[in-house]
C-alpha positions in Angstrom: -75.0 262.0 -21.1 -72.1 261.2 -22.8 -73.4 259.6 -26.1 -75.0 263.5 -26.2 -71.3 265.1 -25.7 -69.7 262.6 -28.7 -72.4 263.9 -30.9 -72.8 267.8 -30.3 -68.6 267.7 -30.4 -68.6 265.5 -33.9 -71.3 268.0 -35.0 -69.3 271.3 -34.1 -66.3 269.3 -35.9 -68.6 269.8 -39.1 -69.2 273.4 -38.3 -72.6 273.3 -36.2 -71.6 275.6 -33.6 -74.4 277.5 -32.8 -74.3 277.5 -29.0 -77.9 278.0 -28.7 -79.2 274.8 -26.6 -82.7 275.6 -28.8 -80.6 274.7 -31.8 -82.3 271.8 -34.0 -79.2 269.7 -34.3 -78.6 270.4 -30.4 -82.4 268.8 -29.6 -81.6 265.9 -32.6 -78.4 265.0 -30.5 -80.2 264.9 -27.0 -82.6 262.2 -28.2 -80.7 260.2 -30.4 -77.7 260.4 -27.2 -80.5 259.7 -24.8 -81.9 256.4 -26.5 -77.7 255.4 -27.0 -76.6 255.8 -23.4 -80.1 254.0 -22.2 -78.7 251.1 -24.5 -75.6 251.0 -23.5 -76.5 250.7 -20.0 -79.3 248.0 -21.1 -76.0 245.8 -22.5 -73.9 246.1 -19.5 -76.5 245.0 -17.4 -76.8 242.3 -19.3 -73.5 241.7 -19.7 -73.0 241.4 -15.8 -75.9 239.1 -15.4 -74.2 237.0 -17.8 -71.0 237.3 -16.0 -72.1 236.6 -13.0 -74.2 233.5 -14.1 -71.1 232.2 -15.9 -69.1 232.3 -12.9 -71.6 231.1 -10.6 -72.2 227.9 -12.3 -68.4 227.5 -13.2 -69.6 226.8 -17.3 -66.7 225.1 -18.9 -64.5 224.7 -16.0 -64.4 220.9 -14.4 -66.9 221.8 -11.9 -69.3 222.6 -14.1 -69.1 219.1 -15.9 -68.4 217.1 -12.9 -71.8 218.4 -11.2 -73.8 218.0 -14.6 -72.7 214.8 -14.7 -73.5 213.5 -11.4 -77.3 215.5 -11.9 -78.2 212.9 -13.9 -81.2 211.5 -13.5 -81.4 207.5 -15.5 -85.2 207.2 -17.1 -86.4 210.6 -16.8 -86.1 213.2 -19.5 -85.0 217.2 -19.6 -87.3 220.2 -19.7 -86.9 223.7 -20.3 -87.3 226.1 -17.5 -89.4 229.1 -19.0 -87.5 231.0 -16.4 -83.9 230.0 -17.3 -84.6 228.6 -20.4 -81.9 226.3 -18.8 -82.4 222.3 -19.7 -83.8 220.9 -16.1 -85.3 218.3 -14.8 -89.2 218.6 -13.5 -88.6 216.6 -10.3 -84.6 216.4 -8.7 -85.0 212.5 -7.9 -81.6 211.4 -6.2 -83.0 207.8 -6.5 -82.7 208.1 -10.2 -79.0 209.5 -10.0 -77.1 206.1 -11.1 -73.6 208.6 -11.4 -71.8 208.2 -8.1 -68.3 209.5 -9.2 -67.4 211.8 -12.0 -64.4 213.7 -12.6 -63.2 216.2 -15.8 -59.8 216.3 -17.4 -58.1 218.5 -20.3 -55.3 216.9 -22.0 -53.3 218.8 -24.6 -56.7 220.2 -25.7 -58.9 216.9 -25.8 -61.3 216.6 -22.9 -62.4 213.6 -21.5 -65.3 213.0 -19.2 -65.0 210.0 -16.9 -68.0 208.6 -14.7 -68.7 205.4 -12.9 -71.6 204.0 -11.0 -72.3 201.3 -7.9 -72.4 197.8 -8.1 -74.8 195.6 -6.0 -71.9 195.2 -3.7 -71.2 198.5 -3.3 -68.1 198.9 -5.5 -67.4 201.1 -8.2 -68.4 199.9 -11.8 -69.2 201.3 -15.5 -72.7 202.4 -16.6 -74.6 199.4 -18.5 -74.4 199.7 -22.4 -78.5 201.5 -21.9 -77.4 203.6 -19.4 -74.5 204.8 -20.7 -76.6 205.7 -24.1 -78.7 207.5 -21.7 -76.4 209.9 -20.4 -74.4 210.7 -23.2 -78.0 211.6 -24.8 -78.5 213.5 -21.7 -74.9 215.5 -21.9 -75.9 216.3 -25.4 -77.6 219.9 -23.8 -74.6 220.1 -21.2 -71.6 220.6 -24.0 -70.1 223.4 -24.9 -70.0 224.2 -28.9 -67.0 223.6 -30.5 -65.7 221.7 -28.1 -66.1 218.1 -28.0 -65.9 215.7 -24.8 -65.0 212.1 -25.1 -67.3 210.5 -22.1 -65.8 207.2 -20.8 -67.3 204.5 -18.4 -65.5 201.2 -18.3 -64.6 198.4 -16.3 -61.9 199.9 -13.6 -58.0 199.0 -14.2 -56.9 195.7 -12.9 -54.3 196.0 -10.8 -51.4 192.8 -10.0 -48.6 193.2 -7.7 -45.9 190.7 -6.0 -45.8 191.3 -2.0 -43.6 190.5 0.9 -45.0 191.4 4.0 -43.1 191.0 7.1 -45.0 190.7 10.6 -44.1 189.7 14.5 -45.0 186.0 15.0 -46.2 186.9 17.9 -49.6 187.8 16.3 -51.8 184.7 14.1 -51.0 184.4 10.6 -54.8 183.5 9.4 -56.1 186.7 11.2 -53.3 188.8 10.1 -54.0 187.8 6.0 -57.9 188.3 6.5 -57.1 191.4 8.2 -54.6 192.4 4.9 -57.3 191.3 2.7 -59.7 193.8 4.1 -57.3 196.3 4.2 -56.7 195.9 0.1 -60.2 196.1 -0.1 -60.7 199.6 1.8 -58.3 201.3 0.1 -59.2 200.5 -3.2 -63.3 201.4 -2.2 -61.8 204.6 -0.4 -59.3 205.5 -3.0 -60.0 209.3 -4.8 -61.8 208.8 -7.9 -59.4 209.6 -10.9 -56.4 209.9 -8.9 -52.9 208.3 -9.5 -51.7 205.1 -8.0 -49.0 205.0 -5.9 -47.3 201.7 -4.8 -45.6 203.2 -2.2 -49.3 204.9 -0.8 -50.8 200.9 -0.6 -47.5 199.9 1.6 -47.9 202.7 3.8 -51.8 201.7 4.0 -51.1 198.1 4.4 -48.4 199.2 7.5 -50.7 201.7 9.3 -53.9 199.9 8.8 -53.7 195.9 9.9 -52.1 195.8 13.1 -48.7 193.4 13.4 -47.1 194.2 10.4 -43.7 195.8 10.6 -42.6 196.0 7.0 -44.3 195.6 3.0 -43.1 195.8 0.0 -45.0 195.7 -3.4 -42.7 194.8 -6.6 -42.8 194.2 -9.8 -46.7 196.2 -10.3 -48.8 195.9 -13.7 -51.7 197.6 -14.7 -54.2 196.2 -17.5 -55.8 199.7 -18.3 -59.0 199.4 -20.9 -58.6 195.8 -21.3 -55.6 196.7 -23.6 -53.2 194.3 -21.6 -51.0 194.0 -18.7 -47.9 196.4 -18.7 -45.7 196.8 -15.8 -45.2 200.1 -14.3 -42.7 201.4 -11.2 -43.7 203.7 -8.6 -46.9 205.2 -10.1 -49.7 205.0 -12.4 -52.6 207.0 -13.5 -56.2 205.1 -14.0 -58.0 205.3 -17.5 -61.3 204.4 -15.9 -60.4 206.6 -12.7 -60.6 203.4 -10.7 -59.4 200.3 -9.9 -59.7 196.9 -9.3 -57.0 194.0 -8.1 -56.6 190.6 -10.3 -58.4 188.2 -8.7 -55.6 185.9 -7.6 -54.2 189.3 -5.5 -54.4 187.2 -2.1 -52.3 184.7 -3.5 -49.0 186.9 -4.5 -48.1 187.8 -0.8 -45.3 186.4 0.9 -45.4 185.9 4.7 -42.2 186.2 6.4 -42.4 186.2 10.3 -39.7 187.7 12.5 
């Protein structure tokens, strides 16, 4: 009754005192204070439902765009839930969710989407010109106002890189490279989507993984990052496609020295 207490104190303020609970402005402030607190409560309900539907679906926050992302379903179109009034799909068809990795990023202010999909060979790739089309129609009903997203799906960063890798002669050279060849591949296949390069992470893999080896060292690393060019980098390097490829001739830059 509190919306009754503000209103019988204003009123006394203005000189209606009379203490009589009968009184007419006493019974006008009990059903206008009635109807206010029954509002008042109606918004904070609402306001926690919001609150906690906000939170729960992490809206705005990379999770939210992330999962969005990865929802999407290539061919088929949104409806709305008469329920949620939420954009949904009819069917959830995993078949028809091309997005295998996504991942969200605020820089200075400007937020950037980045997604990729599977080749026939299993590797990471960009969405075809179609598909891409597709989804950034689709993410239309996923932004948030006033705050636009730059989506980006292109072919991963080429990486090149000179190699010396020392290894016991005691073990055979040609199993040794096509066991170092597989080992390059793995860890670019396994490697976190939208993560940073290291060099030094790659040596460490190459050391652990393929047995025989007792020393490698990567040098002189470049990065061709959105087909904009080769540029040379030491230690470490983020990914503007949030993966990674090697230049084709990769194989042929290591050095084999025996001990």
């Amino acid at each position: 009754m509190a919306a009754i207490d503000a209103i019988l104190s204003g009123l006394n303020s203005l000189g209606f005192n009379n203490p009589s609970s009968t009184a007419l402005f006493a019974k006008i402030a009990e059903a206008i204070g009635v109807t206010i607190d029954n509002t008042l409560n109606e918004i904070s309900n609402s306001e926690l439902v919001i609150n906690q539907a906000i939170a729960s679906q992490h809206y705005g926050g990379p999770e939210y765009y992330t999962a969005k992302a990865l929802a999407f379903q290539y061919g088929d179109n949104l409806i709305i839930d008469p329920a949620t009034l939420n954009n949904v799909y009819a069917v959830t068809d995993t078949t028809k969710q091309i997005v295998k990795q996504s991942a969200f990023s605020n820089l200075q202010g400007a937020l950037y989407l980045k997604i990729a999909t599977l080749n026939s060979s299993g590797n990471l790739a960009p969405l075809t010109g179609t598909q891409l089309a597709a989804f950034i129609s689709y993410f239309t009903a996923y932004e948030i106002p006033g705050l636009p997203l730059t989506i980006i799906s292109t072919s991963g960063d080429i990486l090149n890189f000179m190699a010396t890798v020392t290894y016991y002669s005691t073990y055979d050279l040609s199993v040794l490279q096509a066991n170092i060849a597989a080992a390059l591949n793995l860890f670019a296949i396994s490697f976190p989507f939208n993560g940073v390069f290291f060099s030094g992470d790659l040596q460490d893999y190459i050391k652990q993984s393929v047995p025989g080896i007792r020393d490698a060292y990567i040098s002189g690393t470049t990065i061709n990052a959105n087909a904009t060019g080769f540029k040379s980098f030491t230690g470490s390097s983020p990914l503007y496609a949030g993966y990674f490829n090697y230049i084709s001739t990769i194989l042929s830059n290591l050095t084999y020295v025996a001990i």
